[in-house]
LUMGU-739665 format. One record per atom (N, C-alpha, C): residue number from 1; x, y, z. Coordinates in pm, whole numbers, plus 50000, padded with zeros to 5 digits. Layout:
+-----+-------+-------+-------+
:  nr :  east : north :    up :
+-----+-------+-------+-------+
: NUM :     X :     Y :     Z :
...
+-----+-------+-------+-------+
// end
This chain:
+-----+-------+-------+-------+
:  nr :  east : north :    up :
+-----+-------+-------+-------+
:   1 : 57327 : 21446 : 90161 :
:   1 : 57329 : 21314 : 90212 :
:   1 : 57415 : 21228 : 90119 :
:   2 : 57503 : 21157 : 90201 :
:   2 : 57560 : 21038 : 90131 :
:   2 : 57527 : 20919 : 90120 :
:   3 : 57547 : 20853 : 90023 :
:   3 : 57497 : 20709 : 89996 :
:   3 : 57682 : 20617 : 90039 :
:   4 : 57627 : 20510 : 90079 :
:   4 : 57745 : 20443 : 90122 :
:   4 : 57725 : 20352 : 89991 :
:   5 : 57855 : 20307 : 89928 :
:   5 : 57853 : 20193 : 89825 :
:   5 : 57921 : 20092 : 89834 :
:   6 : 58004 : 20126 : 89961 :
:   6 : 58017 : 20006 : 90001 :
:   6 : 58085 : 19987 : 90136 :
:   7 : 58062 : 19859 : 90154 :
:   7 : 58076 : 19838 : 90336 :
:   7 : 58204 : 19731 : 90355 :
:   8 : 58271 : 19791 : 90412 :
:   8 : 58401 : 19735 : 90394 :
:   8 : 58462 : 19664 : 90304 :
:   9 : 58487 : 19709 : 90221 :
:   9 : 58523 : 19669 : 90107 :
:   9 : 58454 : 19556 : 90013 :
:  10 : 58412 : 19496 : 90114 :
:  10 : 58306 : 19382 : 90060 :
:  10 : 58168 : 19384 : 90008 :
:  11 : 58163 : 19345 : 89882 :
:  11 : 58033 : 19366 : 89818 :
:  11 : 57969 : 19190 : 89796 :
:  12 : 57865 : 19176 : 89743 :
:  12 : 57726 : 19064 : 89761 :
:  12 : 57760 : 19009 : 89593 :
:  13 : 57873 : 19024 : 89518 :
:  13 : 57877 : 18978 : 89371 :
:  13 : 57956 : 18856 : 89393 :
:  14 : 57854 : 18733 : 89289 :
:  14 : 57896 : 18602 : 89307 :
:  14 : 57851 : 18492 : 89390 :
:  15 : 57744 : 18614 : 89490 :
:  15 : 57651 : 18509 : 89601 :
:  15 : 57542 : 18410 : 89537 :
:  16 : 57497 : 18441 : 89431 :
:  16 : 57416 : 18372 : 89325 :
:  16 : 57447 : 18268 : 89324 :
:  17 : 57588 : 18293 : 89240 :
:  17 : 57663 : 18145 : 89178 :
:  17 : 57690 : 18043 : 89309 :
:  18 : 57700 : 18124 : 89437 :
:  18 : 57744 : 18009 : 89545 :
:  18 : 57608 : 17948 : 89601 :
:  19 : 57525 : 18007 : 89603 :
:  19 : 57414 : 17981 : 89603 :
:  19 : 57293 : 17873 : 89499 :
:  20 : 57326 : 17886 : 89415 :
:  20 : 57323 : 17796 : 89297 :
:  20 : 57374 : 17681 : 89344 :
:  21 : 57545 : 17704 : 89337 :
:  21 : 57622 : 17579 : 89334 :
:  21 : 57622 : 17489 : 89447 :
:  22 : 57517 : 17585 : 89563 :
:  22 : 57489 : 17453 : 89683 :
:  22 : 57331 : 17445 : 89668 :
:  23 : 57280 : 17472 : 89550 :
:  23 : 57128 : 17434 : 89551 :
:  23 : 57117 : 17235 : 89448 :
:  24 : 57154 : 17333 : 89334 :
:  24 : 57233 : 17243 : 89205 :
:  24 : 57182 : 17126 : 89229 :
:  25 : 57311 : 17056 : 89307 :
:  25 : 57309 : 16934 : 89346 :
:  25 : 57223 : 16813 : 89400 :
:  26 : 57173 : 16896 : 89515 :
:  26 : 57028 : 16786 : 89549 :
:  26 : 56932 : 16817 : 89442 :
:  27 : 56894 : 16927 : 89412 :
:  27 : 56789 : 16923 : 89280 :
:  27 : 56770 : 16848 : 89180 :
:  28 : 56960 : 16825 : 89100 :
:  28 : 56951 : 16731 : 89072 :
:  28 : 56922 : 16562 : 89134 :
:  29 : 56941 : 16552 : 89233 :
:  29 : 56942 : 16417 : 89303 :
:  29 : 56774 : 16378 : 89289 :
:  30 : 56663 : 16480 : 89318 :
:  30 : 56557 : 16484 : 89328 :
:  30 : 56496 : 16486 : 89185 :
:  31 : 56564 : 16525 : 89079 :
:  31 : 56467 : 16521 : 88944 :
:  31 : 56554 : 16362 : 88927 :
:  32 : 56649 : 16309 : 88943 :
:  32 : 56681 : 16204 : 88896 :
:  32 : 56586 : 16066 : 88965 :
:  33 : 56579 : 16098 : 89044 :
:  33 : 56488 : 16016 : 89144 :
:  33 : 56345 : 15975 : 89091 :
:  34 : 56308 : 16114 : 89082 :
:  34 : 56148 : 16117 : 89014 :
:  34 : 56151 : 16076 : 88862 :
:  35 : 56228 : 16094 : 88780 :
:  35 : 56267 : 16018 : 88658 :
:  35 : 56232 : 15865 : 88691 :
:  36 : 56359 : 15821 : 88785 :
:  36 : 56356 : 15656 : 88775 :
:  36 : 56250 : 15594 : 88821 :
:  37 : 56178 : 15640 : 88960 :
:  37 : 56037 : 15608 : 88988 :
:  37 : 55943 : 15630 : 88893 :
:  38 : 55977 : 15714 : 88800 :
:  38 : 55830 : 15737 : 88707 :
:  38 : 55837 : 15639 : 88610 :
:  39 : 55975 : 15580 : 88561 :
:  39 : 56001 : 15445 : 88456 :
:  39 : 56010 : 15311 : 88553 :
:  40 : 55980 : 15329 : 88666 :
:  40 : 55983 : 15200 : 88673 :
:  40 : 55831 : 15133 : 88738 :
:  41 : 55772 : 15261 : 88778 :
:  41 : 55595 : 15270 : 88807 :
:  41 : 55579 : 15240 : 88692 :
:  42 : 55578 : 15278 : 88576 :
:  42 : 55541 : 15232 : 88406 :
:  42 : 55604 : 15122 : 88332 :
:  43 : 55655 : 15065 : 88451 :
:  43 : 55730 : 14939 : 88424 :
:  43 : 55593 : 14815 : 88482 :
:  44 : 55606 : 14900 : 88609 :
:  44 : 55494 : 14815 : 88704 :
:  44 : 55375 : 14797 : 88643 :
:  45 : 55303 : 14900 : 88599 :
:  45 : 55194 : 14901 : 88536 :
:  45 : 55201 : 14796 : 88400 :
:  46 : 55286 : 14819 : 88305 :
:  46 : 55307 : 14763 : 88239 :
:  46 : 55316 : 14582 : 88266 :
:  47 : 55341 : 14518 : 88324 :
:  47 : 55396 : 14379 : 88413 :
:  47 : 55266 : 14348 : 88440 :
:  48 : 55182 : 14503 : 88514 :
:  48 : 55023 : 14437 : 88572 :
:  48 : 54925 : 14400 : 88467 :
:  49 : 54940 : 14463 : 88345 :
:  49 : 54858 : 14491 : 88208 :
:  49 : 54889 : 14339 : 88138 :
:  50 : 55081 : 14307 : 88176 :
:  50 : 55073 : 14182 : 88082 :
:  50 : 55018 : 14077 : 88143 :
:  51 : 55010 : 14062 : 88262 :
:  51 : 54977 : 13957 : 88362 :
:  51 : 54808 : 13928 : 88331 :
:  52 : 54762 : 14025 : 88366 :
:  52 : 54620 : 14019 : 88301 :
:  52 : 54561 : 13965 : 88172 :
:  53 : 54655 : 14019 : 88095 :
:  53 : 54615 : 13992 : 87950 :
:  53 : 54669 : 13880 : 87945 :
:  54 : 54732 : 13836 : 87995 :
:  54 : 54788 : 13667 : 88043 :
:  54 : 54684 : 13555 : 88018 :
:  55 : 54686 : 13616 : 88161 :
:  55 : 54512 : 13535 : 88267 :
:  55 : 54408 : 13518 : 88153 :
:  56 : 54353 : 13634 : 88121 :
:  56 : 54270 : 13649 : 88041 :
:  56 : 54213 : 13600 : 87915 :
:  57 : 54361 : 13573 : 87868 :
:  57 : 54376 : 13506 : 87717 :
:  57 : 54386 : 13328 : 87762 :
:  58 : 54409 : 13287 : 87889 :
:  58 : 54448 : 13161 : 87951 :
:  58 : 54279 : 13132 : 87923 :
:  59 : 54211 : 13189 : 88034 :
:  59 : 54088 : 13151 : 88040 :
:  59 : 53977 : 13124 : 87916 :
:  60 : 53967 : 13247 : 87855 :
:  60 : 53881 : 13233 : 87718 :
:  60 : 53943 : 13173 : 87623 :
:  61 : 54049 : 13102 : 87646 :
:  61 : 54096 : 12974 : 87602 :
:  61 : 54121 : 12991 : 87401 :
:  62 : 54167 : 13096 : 87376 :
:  62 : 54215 : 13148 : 87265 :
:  62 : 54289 : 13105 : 87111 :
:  63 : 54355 : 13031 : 87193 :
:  63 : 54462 : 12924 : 87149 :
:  63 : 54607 : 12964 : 87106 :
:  64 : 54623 : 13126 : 87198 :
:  64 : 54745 : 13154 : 87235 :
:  64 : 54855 : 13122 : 87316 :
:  65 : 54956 : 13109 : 87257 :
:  65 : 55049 : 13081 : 87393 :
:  65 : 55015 : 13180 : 87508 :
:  66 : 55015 : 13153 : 87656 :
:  66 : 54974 : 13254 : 87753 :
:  66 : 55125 : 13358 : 87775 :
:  67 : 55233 : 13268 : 87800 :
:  67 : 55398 : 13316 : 87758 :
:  67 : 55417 : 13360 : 87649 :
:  68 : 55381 : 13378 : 87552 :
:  68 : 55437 : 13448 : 87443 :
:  68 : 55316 : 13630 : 87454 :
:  69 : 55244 : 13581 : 87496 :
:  69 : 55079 : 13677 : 87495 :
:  69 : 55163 : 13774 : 87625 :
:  70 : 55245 : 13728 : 87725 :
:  70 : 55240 : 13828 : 87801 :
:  70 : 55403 : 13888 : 87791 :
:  71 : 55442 : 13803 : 87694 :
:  71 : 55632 : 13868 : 87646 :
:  71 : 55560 : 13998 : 87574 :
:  72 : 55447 : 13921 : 87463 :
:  72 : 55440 : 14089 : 87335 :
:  72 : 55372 : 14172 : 87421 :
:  73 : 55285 : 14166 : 87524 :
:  73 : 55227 : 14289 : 87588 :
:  73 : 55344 : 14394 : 87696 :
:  74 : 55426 : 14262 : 87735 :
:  74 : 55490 : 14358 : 87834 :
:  74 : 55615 : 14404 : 87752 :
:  75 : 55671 : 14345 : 87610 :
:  75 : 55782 : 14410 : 87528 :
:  75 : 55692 : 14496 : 87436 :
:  76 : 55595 : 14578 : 87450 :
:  76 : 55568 : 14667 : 87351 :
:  76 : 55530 : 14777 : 87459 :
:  77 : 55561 : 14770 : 87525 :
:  77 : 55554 : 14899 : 87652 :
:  77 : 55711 : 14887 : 87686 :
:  78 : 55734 : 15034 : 87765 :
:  78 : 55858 : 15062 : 87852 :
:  78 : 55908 : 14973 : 87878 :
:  79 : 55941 : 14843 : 87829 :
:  79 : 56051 : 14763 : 87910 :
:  79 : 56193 : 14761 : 87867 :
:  80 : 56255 : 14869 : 87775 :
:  80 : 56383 : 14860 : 87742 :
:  80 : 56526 : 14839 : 87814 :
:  81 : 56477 : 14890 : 87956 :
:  81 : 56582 : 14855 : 88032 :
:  81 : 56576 : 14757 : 88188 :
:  82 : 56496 : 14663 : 88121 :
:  82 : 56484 : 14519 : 88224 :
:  82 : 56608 : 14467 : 88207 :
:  83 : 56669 : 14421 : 88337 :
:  83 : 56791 : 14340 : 88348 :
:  83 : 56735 : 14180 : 88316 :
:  84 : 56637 : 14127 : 88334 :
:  84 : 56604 : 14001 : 88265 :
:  84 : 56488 : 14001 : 88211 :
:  85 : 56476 : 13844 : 88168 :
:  85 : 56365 : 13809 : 88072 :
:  85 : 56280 : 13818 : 88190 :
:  86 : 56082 : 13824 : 88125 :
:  86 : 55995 : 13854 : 88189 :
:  86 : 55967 : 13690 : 88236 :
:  87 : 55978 : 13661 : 88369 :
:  87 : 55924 : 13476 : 88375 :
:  87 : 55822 : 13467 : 88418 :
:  88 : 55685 : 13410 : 88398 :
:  88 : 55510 : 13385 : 88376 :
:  88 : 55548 : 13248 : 88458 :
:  89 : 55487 : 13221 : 88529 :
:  89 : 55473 : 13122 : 88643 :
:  89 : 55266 : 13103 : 88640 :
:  90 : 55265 : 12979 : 88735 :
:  90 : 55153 : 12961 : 88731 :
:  90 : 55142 : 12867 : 88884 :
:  91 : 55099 : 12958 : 88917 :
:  91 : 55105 : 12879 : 89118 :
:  91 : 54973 : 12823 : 89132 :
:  92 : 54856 : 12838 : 89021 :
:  92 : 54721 : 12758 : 89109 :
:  92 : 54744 : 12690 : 89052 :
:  93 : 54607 : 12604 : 89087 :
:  93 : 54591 : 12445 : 89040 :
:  93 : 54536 : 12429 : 88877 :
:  94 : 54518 : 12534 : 88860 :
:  94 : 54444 : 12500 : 88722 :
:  94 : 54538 : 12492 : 88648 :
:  95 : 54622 : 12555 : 88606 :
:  95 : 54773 : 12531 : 88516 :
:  95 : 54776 : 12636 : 88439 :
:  96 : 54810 : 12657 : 88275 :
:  96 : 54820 : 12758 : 88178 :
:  96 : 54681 : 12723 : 88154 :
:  97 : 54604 : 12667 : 88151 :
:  97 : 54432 : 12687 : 88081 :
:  97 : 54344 : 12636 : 88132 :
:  98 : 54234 : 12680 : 88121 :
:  98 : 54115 : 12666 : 88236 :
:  98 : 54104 : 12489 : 88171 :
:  99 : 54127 : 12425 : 88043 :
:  99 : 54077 : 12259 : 87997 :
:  99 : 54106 : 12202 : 88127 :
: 100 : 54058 : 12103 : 88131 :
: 100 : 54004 : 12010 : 88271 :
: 100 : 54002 : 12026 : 88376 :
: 101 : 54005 : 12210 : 88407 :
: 101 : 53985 : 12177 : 88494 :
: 101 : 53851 : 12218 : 88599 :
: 102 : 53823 : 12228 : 88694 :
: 102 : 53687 : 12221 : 88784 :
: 102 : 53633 : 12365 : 88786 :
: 103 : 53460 : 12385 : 88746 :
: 103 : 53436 : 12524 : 88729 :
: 103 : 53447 : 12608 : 88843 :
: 104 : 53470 : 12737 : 88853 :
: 104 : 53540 : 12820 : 88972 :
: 104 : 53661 : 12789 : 89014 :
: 105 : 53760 : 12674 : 88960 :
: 105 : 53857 : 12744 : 89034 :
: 105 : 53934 : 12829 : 88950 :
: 106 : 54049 : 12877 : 88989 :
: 106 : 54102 : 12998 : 88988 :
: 106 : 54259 : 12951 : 88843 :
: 107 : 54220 : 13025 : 88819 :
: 107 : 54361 : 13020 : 88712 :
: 107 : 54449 : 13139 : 88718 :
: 108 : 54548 : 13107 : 88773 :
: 108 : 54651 : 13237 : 88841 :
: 108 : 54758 : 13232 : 88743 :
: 109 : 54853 : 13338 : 88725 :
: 109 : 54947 : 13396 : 88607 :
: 109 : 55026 : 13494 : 88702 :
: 110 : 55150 : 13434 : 88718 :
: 110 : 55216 : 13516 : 88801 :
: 110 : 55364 : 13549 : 88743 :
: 111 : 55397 : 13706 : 88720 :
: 111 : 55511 : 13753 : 88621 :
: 111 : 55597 : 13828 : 88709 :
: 112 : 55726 : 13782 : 88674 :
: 112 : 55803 : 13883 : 88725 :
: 112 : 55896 : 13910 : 88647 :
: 113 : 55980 : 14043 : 88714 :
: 113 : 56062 : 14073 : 88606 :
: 113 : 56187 : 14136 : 88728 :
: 114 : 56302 : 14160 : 88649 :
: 114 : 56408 : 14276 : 88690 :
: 114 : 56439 : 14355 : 88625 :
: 115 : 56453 : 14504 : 88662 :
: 115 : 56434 : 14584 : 88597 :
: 115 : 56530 : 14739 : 88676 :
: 116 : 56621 : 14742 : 88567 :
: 116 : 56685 : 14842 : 88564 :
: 116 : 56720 : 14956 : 88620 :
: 117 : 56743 : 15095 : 88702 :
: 117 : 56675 : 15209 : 88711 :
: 117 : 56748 : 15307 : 88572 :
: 118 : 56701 : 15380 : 88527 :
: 118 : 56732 : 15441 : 88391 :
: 118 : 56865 : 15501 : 88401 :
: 119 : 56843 : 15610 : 88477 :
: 119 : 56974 : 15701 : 88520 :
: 119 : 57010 : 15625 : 88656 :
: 120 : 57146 : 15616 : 88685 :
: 120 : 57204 : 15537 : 88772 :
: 120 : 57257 : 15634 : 88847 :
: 121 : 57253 : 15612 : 89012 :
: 121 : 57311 : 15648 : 89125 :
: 121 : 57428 : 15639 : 89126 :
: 122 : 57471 : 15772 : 89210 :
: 122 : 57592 : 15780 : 89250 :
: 122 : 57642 : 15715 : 89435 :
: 123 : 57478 : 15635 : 89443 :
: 123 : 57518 : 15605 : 89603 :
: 123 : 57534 : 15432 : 89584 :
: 124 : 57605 : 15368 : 89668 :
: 124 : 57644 : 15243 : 89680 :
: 124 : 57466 : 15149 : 89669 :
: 125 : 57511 : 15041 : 89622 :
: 125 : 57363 : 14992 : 89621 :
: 125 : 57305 : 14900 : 89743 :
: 126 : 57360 : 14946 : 89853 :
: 126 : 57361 : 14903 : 89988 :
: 126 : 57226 : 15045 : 90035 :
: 127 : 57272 : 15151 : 89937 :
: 127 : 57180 : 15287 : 89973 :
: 127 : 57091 : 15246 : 89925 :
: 128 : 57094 : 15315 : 89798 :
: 128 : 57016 : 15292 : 89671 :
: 128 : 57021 : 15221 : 89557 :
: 129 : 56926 : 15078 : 89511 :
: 129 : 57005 : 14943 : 89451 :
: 129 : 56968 : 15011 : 89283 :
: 130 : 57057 : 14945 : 89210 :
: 130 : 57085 : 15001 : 89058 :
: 130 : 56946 : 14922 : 89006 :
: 131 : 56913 : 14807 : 89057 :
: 131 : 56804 : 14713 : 88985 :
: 131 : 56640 : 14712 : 89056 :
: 132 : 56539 : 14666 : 89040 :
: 132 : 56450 : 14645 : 89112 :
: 132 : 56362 : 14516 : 89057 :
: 133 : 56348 : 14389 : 89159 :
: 133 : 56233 : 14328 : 89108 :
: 133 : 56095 : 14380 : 89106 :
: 134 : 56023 : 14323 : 89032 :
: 134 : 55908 : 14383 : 89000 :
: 134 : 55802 : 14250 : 89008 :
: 135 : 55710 : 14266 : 89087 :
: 135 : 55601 : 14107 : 89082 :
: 135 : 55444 : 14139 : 89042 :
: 136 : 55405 : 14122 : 88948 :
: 136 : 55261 : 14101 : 88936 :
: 136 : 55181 : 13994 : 88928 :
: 137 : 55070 : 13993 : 88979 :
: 137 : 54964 : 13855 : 88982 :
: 137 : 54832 : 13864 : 88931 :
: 138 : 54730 : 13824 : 88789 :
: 138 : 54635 : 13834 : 88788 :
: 138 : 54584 : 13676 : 88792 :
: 139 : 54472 : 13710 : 88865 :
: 139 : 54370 : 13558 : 88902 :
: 139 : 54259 : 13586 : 88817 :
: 140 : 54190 : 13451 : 88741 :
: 140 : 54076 : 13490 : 88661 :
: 140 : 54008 : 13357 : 88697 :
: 141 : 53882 : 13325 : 88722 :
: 141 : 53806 : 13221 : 88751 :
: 141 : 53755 : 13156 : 88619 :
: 142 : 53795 : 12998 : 88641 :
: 142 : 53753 : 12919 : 88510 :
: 142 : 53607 : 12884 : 88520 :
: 143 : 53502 : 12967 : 88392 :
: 143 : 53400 : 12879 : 88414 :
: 143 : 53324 : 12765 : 88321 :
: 144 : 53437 : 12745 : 88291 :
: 144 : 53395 : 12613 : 88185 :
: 144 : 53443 : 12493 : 88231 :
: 145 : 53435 : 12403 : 88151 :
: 145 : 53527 : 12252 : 88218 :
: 145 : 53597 : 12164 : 88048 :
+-----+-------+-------+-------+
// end
């Protein structure tokens, strides 16, 4: 019995590499992806942690700045590649600190930021945008006067 070694001249060497070289590409597209979502979820988290510790430090009335309290919380985490400064807003009625004002209401701390994606796209940012805002809100109830 004969063994055939080969079938018309054509042999299966190099199918790897072509195979590879059309895998490659989206793989990469997909670990780059999950990279930038994973820094900018730890961006988010981070924004929610300062916002809180915001609020928090507003209310029990500390005698911290509430803006400076939520710059060092959210600049000592992942924020190296925010396209701007973090801006602390205050939309209720109570203001930066629960002083004068009425027990239960609400003292709100609202932060946002822009923020970067790490590794940058190769698609127009009409696809996929190079930046992302980011918004967090913590509410804490004043109960003093």
């Amino acid at each position: 019995m004969r063994w055939r070694t080969r079938t018309n001249g054509r042999t299966e060497r190099g199918a790897a590499a072509v195979e590879f070289a059309f895998i490659v590409i989206p793989l990469m597209f997909i670990i780059c992806g999950i990279v930038n979502f994973g820094v900018i979820f730890a961006q988010q988290l981070s924004l929610d942690n300062a916002t809180r510790a915001a609020a928090r430090a507003a209310v029990v009335d500390s005698g911290v700045d509430v803006v400076t309290r939520a710059d060092t919380e959210f600049n000592g985490a992942l924020a190296r590649n925010q396209a701007g400064a973090l801006n602390i807003t205050f939309p209720g009625g109570a203001g930066a600190t629960c002083e004068g004002s009425d027990f239960g209401e609400l003292l709100i701390v609202r932060g946002e930021v822009t923020t970067n994606v790490l590794i940058p796209w190769v698609f127009p940012d009409a696809v996929l945008p190079g930046s992302f805002d980011l918004e967090s809100e913590a509410a804490f109830q004043c109960e003093y006067s």
